[in-house]
Every structure is written in structure tokens, then in C-alpha cells.
N, C-alpha and C positions, 0 to 999 in steps of 0.2 A: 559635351557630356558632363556629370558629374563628376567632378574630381573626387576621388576616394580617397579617404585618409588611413589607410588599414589598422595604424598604430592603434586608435581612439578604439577597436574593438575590443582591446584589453578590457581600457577602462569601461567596457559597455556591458561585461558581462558577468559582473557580481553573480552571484547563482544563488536563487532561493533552492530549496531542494538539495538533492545531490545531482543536480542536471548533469549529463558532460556535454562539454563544447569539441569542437573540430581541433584535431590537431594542432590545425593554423593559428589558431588562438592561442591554444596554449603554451606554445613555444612563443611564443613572442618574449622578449625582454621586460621582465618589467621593470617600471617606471613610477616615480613615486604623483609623478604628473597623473599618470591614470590610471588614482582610485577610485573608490569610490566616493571619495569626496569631490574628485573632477566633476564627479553628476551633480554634485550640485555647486556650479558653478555655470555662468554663463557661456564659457566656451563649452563649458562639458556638455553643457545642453545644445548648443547646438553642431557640434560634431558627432555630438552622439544621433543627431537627424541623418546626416548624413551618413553614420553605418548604417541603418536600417536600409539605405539604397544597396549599401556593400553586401546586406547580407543575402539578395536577391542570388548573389553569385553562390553560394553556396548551395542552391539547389539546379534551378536555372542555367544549365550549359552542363549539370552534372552527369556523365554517365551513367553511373550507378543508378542514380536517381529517375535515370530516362528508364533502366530496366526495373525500377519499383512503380514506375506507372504507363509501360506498355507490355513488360513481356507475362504471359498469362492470360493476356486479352489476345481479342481476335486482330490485331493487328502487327504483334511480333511474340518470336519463341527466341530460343537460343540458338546462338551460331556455333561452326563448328570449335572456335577458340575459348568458348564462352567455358567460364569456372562458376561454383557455388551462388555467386554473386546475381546469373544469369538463370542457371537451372533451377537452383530454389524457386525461383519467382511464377517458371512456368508451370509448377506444379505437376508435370506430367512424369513422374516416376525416376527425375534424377536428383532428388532432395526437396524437401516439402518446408516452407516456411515456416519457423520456429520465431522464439522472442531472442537469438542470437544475431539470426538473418541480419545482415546489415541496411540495404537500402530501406527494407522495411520500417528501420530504428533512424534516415537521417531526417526527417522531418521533426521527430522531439527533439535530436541532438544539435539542431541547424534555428531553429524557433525559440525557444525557452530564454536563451540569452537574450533576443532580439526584446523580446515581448519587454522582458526585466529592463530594456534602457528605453524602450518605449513609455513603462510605467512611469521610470524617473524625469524624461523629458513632460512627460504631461502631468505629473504632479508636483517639480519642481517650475517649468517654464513660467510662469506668472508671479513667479518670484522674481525674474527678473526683464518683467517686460516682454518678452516673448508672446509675440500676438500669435491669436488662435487660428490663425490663416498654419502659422506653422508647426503649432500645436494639434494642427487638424491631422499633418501629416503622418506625426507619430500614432494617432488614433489608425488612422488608416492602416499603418503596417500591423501595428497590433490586430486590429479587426481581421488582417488579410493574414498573420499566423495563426492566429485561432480558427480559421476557415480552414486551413490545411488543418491543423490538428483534429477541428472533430469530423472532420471528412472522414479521417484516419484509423482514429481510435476511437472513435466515441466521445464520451465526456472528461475531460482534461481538469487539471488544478485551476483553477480562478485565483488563490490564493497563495501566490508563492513564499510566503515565510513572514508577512510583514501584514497581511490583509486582504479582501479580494482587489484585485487590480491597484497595489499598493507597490510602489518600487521596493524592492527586498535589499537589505544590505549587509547582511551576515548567512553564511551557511544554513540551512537548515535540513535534517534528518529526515522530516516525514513529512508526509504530501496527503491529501485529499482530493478525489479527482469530485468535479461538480459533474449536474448532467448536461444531456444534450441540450435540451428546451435552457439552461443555465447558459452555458453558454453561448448560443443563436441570441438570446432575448437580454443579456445583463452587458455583452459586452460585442460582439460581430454588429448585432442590429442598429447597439446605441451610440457606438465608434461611426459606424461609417453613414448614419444619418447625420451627427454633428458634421463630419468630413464635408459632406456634401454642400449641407448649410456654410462653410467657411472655407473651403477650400476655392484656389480663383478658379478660373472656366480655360485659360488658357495657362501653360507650365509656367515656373517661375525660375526653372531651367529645364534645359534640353533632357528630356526623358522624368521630368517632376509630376507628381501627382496633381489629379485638378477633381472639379466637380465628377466628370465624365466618369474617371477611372475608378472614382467611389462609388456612383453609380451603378457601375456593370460588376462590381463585384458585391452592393446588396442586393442587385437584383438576382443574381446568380446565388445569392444565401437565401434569400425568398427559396425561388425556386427549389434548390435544395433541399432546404426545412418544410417546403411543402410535402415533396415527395415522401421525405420522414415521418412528416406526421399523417401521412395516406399509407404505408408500409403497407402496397400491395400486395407482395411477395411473404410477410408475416418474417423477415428478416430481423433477427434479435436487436437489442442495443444494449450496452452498458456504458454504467452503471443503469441497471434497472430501472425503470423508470415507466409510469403511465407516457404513451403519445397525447398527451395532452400538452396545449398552449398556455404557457401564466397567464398571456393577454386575454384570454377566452378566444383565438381564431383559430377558423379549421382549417385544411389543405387551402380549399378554395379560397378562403381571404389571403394567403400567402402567393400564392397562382396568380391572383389579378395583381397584387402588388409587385411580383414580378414582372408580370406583362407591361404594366401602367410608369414603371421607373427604365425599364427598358427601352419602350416607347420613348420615352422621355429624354434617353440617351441619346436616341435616333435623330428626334424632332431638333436638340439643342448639343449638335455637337462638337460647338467649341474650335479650336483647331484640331480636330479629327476628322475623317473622310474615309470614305473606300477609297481603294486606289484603282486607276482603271481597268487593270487583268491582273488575275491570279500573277503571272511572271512577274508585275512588277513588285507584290508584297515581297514576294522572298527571292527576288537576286539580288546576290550582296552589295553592287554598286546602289541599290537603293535600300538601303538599311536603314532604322531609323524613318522611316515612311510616316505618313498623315495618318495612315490605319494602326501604326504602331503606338500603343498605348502605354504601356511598360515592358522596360525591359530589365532584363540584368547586363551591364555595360562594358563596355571593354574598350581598349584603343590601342594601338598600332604604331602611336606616337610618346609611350612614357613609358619604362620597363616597371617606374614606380607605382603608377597608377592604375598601369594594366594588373599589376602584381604578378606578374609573368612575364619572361623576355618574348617579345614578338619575335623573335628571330632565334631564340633557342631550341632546346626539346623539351615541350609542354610535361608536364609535373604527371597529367593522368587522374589528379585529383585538386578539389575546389581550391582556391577560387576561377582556377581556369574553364576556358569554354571547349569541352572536348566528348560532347557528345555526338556529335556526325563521326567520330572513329569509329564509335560500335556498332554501326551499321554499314561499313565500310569492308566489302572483303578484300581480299589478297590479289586484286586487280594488278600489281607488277608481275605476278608469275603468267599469264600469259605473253605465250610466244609467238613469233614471226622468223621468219628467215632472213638470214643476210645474203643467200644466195638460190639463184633461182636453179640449180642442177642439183644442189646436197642439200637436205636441211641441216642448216646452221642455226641452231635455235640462239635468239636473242630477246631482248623485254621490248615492245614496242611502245609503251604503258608505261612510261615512269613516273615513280613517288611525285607529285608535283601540289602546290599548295595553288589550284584551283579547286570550282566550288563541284563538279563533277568527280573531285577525286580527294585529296588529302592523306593523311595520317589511316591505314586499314588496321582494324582490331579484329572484325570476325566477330565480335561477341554476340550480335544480334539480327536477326533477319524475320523480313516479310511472310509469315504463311502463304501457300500459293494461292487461296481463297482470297486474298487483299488484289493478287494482279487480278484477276478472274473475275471477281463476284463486287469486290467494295470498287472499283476503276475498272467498271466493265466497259463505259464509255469513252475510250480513247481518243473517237475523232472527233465527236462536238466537245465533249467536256476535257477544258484544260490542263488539268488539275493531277491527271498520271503523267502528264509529260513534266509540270512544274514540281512535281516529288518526288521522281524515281531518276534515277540515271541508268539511260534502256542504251546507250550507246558509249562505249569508251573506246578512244581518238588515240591514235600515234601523236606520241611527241617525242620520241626520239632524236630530233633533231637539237633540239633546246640544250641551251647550256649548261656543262657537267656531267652532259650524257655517255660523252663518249662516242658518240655516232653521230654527232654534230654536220658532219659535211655528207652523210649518207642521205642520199636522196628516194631509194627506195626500197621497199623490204617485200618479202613472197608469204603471201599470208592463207587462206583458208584457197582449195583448191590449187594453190600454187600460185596464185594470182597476186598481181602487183598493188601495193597499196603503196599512197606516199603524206607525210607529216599530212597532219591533221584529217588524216581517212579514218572512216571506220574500220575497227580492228575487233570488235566482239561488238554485238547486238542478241539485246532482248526480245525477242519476237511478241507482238500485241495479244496475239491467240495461238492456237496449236493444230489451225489448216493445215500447214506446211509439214511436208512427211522430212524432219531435220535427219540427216545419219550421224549417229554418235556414233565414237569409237570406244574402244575396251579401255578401262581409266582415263589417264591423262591425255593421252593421245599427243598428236604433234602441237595443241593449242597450248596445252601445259596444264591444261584445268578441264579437258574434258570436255569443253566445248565441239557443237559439233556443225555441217556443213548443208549448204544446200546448193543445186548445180548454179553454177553460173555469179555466187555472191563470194565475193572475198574476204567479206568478215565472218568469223565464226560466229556461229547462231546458237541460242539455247530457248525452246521455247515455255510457255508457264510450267507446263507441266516435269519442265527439265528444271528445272529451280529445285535448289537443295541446300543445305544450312553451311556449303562452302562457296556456292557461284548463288547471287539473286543479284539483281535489280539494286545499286548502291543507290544511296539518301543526297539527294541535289540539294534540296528545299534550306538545308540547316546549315549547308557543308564550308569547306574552305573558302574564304573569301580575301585576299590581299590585295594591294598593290607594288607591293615590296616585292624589288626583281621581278620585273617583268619580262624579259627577256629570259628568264632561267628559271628552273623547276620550282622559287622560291623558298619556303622555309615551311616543309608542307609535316613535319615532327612540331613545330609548335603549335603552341593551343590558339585554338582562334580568336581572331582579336572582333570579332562581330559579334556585337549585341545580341543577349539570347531574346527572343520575344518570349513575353508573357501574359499579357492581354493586348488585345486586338480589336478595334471598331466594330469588327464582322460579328461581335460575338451577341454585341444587343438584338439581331435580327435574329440568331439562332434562340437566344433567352425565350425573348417574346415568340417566337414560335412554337418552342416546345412547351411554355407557358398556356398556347392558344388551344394546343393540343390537349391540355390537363383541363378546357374547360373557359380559361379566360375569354374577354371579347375586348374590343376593341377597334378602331377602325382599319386596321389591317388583319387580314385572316392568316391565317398558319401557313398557308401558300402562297398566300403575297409576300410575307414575309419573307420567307424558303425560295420566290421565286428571284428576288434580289439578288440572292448571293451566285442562285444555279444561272440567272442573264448573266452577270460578269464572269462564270466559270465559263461562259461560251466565247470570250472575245481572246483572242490571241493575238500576242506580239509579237513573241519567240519561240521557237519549236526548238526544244533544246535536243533530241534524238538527231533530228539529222544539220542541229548545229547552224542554221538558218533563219535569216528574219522571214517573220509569218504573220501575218495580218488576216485574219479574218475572225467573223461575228455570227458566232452558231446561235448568238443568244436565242431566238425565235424555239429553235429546234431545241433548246435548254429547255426553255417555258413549255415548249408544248408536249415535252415528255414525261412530267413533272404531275403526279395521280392528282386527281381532284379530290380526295381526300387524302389527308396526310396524319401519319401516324407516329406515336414514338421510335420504331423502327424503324421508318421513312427519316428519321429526325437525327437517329445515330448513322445511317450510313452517310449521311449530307455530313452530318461531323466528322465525320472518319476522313472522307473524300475533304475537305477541308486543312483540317488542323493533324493530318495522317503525321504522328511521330511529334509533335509537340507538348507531350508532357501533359495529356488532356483523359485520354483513355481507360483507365482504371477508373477515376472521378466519373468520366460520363458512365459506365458503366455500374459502378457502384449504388448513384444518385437513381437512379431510374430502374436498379434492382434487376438488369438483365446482363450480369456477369455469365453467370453459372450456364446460363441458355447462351451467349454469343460466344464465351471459351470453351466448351466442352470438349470441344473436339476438333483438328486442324489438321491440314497435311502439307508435305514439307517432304522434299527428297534425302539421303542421309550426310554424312560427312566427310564422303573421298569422293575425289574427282569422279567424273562420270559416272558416278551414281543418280540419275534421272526417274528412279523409283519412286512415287510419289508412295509414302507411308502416312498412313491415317493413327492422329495420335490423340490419347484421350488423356484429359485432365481431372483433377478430382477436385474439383472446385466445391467447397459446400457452405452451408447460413455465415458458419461461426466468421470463414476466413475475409466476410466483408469488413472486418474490423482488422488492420492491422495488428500484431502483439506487441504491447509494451516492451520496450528493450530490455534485456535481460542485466542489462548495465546499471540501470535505472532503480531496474528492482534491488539487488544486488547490494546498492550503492544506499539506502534507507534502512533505519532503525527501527526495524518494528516487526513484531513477533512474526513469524512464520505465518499463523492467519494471515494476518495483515497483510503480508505481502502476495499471499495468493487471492486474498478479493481485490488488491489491485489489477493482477493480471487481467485481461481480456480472454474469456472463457474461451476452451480447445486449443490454448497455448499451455 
């Protein structure tokens, strides 16, 4: 991995503007080692490369951040533990996102720094030798926060106090945001063409940028600025601006250049690959994978480097990885018996730092439409069993439990289960006539029974914003204490992923879709990803190796024409809770039509009511609001500060 230096963030984050940075920064010690004069110096340049990897962590693995770009889409709402932080986002009548909102404000507050020592690495680096292989790097990062920013907000500052893309080295009071086409065209497009031309084809360390990963992320700025400049939907933008191109191109020259750089990713990819089945992207013993292209880093082996003790109680905030909590419900409160004549309610289910359980929050959960409609296909397609956890296992046995030498407990119907039995499952569909009982019942949670099974069952339509389907894909991964419940309160030490190999066949697809050609069709493309969604290793529900190759039946269920629609639920069913959802949904203008409305049962046990909830999603809210901190924080008349807003904030 990258070794991270945390300290050098100091010295990385002079501020044009009145930006703020993250807590973690600011507390830091300072040092007269990291000023701003450190930038310009040789070590300061190139440590200050190496934060731009660090700052990855402050989004990537963040929660908060997870619920600023899935909950309000159709793929999560709020759970029952879930605060402001969670409800604001879903918009659905328990606080509506303002320019206070936080997640919505950490992409300026996590960016702006980074850009600013970006700026000083590439315009001091050639002062001292610094070749553009690694000059390329810092273009990259900057290209890849400015990509978040006007995803976000619109058109952002180019200019932070010193010049457009000028390192800033004194405070400054007021800002000028540029526009959209300004930013796509002066500094995303022209960063990570250079990147591309100079950056090598294989890492120069473990998780480093290469041609590839510049690649998939201008193709994916293609793409985007296409669809921008096509605003199907007649979605506003600000600052104000004609959808007009400086270069003189229209959607469609952006569409093929998407297509044709994606392609390109495909054809020359370096040390990247698919991996062979979905299970093996994202189980944690293979982290770090050939399909893994960036990530935000972590390790398990330095308390320094992790910036977090692997073995302590995770912080809950960046630079930690602890986003699999918020999706994580209160799985210890189900019970079992320790006796088969009385019930002796006991936990079967204990806190444990594997990847089917960990750290629970409750903050966020599945709409029941995701188990139903987005992973409708259970048995060919992989891809529900590699993201959801439908089966949670006795381990009571395991060390610190307390019931260590107990060999077996009396679970649903009265019936015996022992260490590593099913103890609660999520049923595939709602065939089965389940009986619930009135609340919590003897499970502890409301789950309920069917004759003859000894796990308690809950089926889709019994899913509610306290019992769902917990998150496998992202979750706890150790090896520390293997023998015992491990250290399942610290933050994860696995790599958050952030691009992915798989993503050039979706680019180019949804590219082909907009028009482009090429010698793959939008279904040859699509049907790449849905063959490998058919081959299995491991069946993580019933906890057993599984081999088999549905691909055939992938390919042949797969429309013969393929559409934007077709295009997001393949995304969904893919990258389901990666921090992708909001952006795909934004990019492609069908927010408002895929959140409108969702159902979700309510907040206490045994509540299995499925309630239809509607959201108020409208034009303005495609644009996040400027942080209210931001505003706040600048010298300049009252006008001023409300044409910087983003209008309906």
C-alpha cells in the first residue's frame, strides 16, 4: 500500500478562499516544517503527492458520505437509528436538504484543500526535477476533484486566490465560481489527457494511478458533459450559462469520445482484468484485486498509517473506513434459547468483525423494491447473494462469548440449531405464507416462522427500516483473532474501492446507448459483465462452496435492445451501495422518476407493513447547495453571497 503521511496535510492545505477543511486537519499540530513554504520545496512536493492518495479517505469508506450519495435514490432510505444526517437526504418529509445539511457540504469541505496542493505540486514540481510521470499524478487528482465538484454543484472557482489553477498561498475572502463547460474544458479534460499521455500503464506503487485509471475517469467526464450538454430533462444549471461547448462539440462528439477512450481501456488494460465472479471482487480476502483500480487505503498492520487503531473503537468519522455500519442493523438482538422446555432468551448472533456482520448503526436500509425489482434474479444472477447478507449464523460458540462450550440452542419452532447454523434468513420472494408474531416476539426482532425451519424467516415484503437484508459486499474483513469475535467496533482496515475495470464496459455501453458505435454494441458490452454475473464460487446464504456457470442463461435473458434504463439497473445490480448512485442518477437526469416513491415497512419490531413513501425530489435539488459555512465565511455584500448560492437553497 501507500504509506500515508497524515502530518504533510497540514502543510497541503493553505486555503484560497475561506474553504474549511475536516476537523482532522485542523487539529493537527502545527509545524513550522509544514508551511507553506514546505510546497515549495522538494520534499513538500512530493509528500504533498502522496496526501492526495490520503485524501481519498476522507470520502471513500465515509458514511455520511455513503448517505449523500445513495439515500433518496432508489436504492436506500433511512434506517430506524438514522438522524438528520440520514433523513434530510431522503427527502421524504423528515427534513429536506438545506445549505446546512452536511453530507451534502463534504465534497467542497474534503476537495478544495486537495486541489490547492495539487496546484502547488504542478506548478512548483519542475522546479525541481520532478518528472511529469509524477506531475501527471497530481493533474489526476485535481481533474478527479473537480469531477466531484461540478457533478455536485455546478460550476465551482477555477481561481482560488492566486489565479486560475494557480497554487494560493494567503487567505482570501471572495471567490468566483466559473461554469460548467469552464470547468469540463480548462481543467477535468485537459488534467487527465496530459495524465494519460504520462502517466505509466502499470502502478508505480500498489493502488497508484496509471494511464487506465485516467482513462475511465475522462471517459466517464465525456460521458457526463455529454449528457449536460443534451439536458434532456431541461434541468437547470448554474452559474447560468448557454449548454454550449467552447470546443464547438455537441453531445454526440462527447458520446463517441466516450465510447472510443473506454473502448480503449478495455482493449489496453495494463495490469487490470475482470476477476472471475462477482464473489471474488468483493470478498475481503481478495481485496485489492486486478479489477481494483483505486482505492482509498487502509491496513491492519500500522496504527500510524492506518490513522486508526485496527483493534480499537473506530472514530465513526474520516479518515476511517466505516461505512458497512450504516447499513448494518441490530443483528445481536436476535434470540435463541439456551433451553429446549423454557425459553431462555440468549444472542446467538454475536458482535463479531467478520464480513457478513461487524459494527451495526441502523442508519440506512434497502427499499423493498431493491430485494424485489433491482435483484430480481436470485438464481442465475450472482450479484444478490455477493451484496446482501440473507442469512445470519450462530456463533455463539467463539471466544468472549460466554457460551463458548454450549453446543446447542432451540431456535424458531423450538428446534435445535448448533454453531454455525442458520439462525434468521431472508427469504428470495414472498411464496411462503411466513407467521409473524405481535412485536418482537420470541426472535427478539419480530421475525417470523415457517413449519418445519429453524431459522426465523422474514420475507421481502416483511423488510422494514429495523430488520433488512445487511451489506456483505463492503463489510468487515480481518484476520486479527481468528479464533474470537475479533475487533468488530473498529473501523475497517480494507480498502474502500473506487474505480473498478468493470466500469469501462458500462461507460461504453451507456455511451452506445446515447448514439455512439463502435465494434462492440451496448449488449455485447452489458453482456460481459451479466456472463461473469452468472458464474459462482460461493453461495454466501447457505455458507457453502458453489460452482456453477449460469452465464448462458445471463446472455440469453439480456433484451436485444438495451436502453438507459436497462443501463442503471445493471449499475444498480453491480456497484449496489458503492458510492455511485446519486451521480448515476443525476448524470442521466432520471432522479426524480427512479426516487419518487419507495416502500419500506416502519421502525419497531414486527412491523412487516409495507408503507408507500413519497419523495419531493424537484429540478433545483440536482445541484447540491453551497455550504452554508462557505457562504458565511466570504466578504462580500449580501448580493453577492446569494448569486453564489445554488438557486432553491
Amino acid at each position: 500500500m501507500i504509506k500515508l503521511n497524515k502530518k504533510i496535510v497540514l502543510g497541503a492545505v493553505t486555503l484560497s478562499l475561506c474553504f474549511s477543511s475536516c476537523s482532522e486537519i485542523l487539529d493537527e499540530e502545527p509545524r513550522s516544517s509544514y508551511t507553506v513554504e514546505y510546497m515549495n520545496t522538494e520534499q513538500g512536493i512530493t509528500q504533498g503527492l502522496t496526501s492526495l492518495y490520503r485524501s481519498l479517505r476522507l470520502l471513500y469508506g465515509n458514511g455520511y458520505w455513503m448517505s449523500a450519495t445513495q439515500n433518496g435514490t432508489d436504492e436506500s432510505t433511512w434506517a430506524q437509528s438514522a438522524d438528520g444526517n440520514f433523513k434530510e437526504l431522503d427527502m421524504s418529509g423528515q427534513g429536506n436538504i438545506n445549505s446546512a445539511t452536511f453530507p451534502t457540504s463534504m465534497i467542497w469541505g474534503s476537495t478544495f484543500p486537495y486541489i490547492n496542493t495539487a496546484n502547488a505540486i504542478i506548478q512548483n514540481g519542475p522546479n525541481y526535477g520532478i518528472s511529469e510521470a509524477l506531475i501527471s499524478e497530481a493533474r489526476f487528482f485535481r481533474a478527479f476533484d473537480y469531477f466531484l465538484l461540478v457533478q455536485s454543484y455546478g460550476g465551482v472557482p477555477l481561481d482560488l486566490g492566486a489565479g486560475e489553477l494557480a497554487f494560493n498561498a494567503s487567505a482570501v475572502a471572495t471567490s468566483k465560481r466559473n461554469t460548467v463547460p469552464e470547468v469540463y474544458t480548462k481543467v477535468i479534460f485537459a488534467d487527465l489527457k496530459k495524465a494519460i499521455d504520462n502517466l505509466p500503464t502499470a502502478p508505480r506503487v500498489t493502488g497508484g494511478v496509471t494511464k487506465n485509471v485516467a482513462r475511465l475517469f475522462l471517459a466517464k467526464a465525456y460521458l457526463t458533459y455529454g449528457w449536460w450538454l443534451e439536458n434532456p430533462n431541461s434541468i437547470p444549471t448554474y452559474p447560468e450559462t448557454p449548454r454550449t461547448d467552447p470546443d464547438g462539440h455537441n453531445a454526440q462528439w462527447y458520446f463517441q469520445q466516450a465510447y472510443d477512450i473506454a473502448l480503449a481501456g478495455v482493449n489496453n488494460p495494463g495490469s487490470y482484468s475482470l476477476q472471475p465472479t462477482y464473489y471474488d471482487v468483493n470478498v475481503g480476502s481478495n481485496d485489492r484485486n486486478t479489477e481494483c483500480m483505486l482505492y482509498a487505503d487502509h491496513t491492519a498492520s500500522s496504527t500510524y498509517y492506518n490513522e486508526g487503531d485496527p483493534t480499537g473503537f473506530g472514530s465513526g468519522w474520516a479518515p476511517d473506513n466505516f461505512a458497512a455500519w450504516m447499513q448494518t442493523w441490530n443483528y445481536p438482538n436476535i434470540k435463541s434459547s439456551s433451553s429446549a422446555t423454557t425459553w431462555t432468551a440468549v444472542s446467538p448472533v454475536q458482535r463479531a468483525a467478520a464480513q457478513p456482520l461487524g459494527r451495526p448503526w441502523t442508519r440506512m436500509c434497502p427499499p423493498i423494491g431493491v430485494i424485489k425489482n433491482t435483484f430480481a434474479d436470485k438464481t442465475n444472477d450472482s450479484r444478490y447473494d455477493g451484496t446482501f447478507v440473507t442469512t445470519y449464523r450462530g456463533n455463539w460458540n467463539k471466544t468472549g462469548t460466554g457460551l463458548t462450550n454450549v453446543s446447542t440452542l432451540y431456535n424458531a419452532n423450538n428446534l435445535p440449531v448448533q454453531p454455525g447454523g442458520a439462525i434468521l434468513s431472508f427469504l428470495n420472494d414472498d411464496s411462503q405464507p411466513v407467521t409473524y408474531p405481535t412485536g418482537a416476539g420470541q426472535s427478539g426482532v419480530g421475525a417470523g416462522t415457517l413449519p418445519g425451519r429453524a431459522d426465523w424467516v422474514v420475507n421481502p415484503n416483511g423488510i422494514s427500516r429495523i430488520v433488512y437484508p445487511g451489506y456483505w459486499k463492503i463489510g468487515t474483513y480481518t484476520t486479527l483473532d481468528p479464533d474470537g469475535l475479533g475487533y468488530p467496533n473498529a473501523a475497517l482496515t480494507r480498502p474502500f474501492n473506487v474505480a473498478k475495470f468493470s466500469e469501462f464496459y458500462f461507460i461504453a455501453a451507456e455511451a452506445a446507448v446515447k448514439g455512439a458505435s463502435g465494434s462492440m454494441t451496448a449488449r455485447d458490452l452489458i453482456n460481459v459483465i451479466r456472463a461473469r454475473a452468472g458464474k459462482w464460487k460461493f453461495n454466501n446464504a447457505q455458507n457453502v462452496t458453489f460452482v456453477a456457470d449460469n452465464s448462458a442463461a445471463m446472455v440469453a435473458a439480456t433484451p436485444s435492445t438495451i436502453t438507459i434504463d436497462y443501463i442503471l439497473a445493471e449499475r444498480s445490480r453491480e456497484y449496489y451501495g458503492e458510492f455511485y448512485r446519486w451521480f448515476d442518477l443525476v448524470r442521466t437526469q432520471k432522479w426524480q422518476e427512479y426516487g419518487a416513491t419507495y416502500q419500506i415497512g416502519g421502525t419497531a419490531y414486527g412491523d412487516h407493513t409495507p408503507q408507500t413513501v413519497t419523495r419531493n425530489i424537484q429540478k433545483f435539488h440536482y445541484l447540491r447547495p453551497i455550504p452554508q459555512g462557505q457562504i458565511d465565511a466570504m466578504e462580500m455584500s449580501a448580493e453577492e453571497k446569494a448569486k453564489y448560492q445554488n438557486p432553491g437553497y
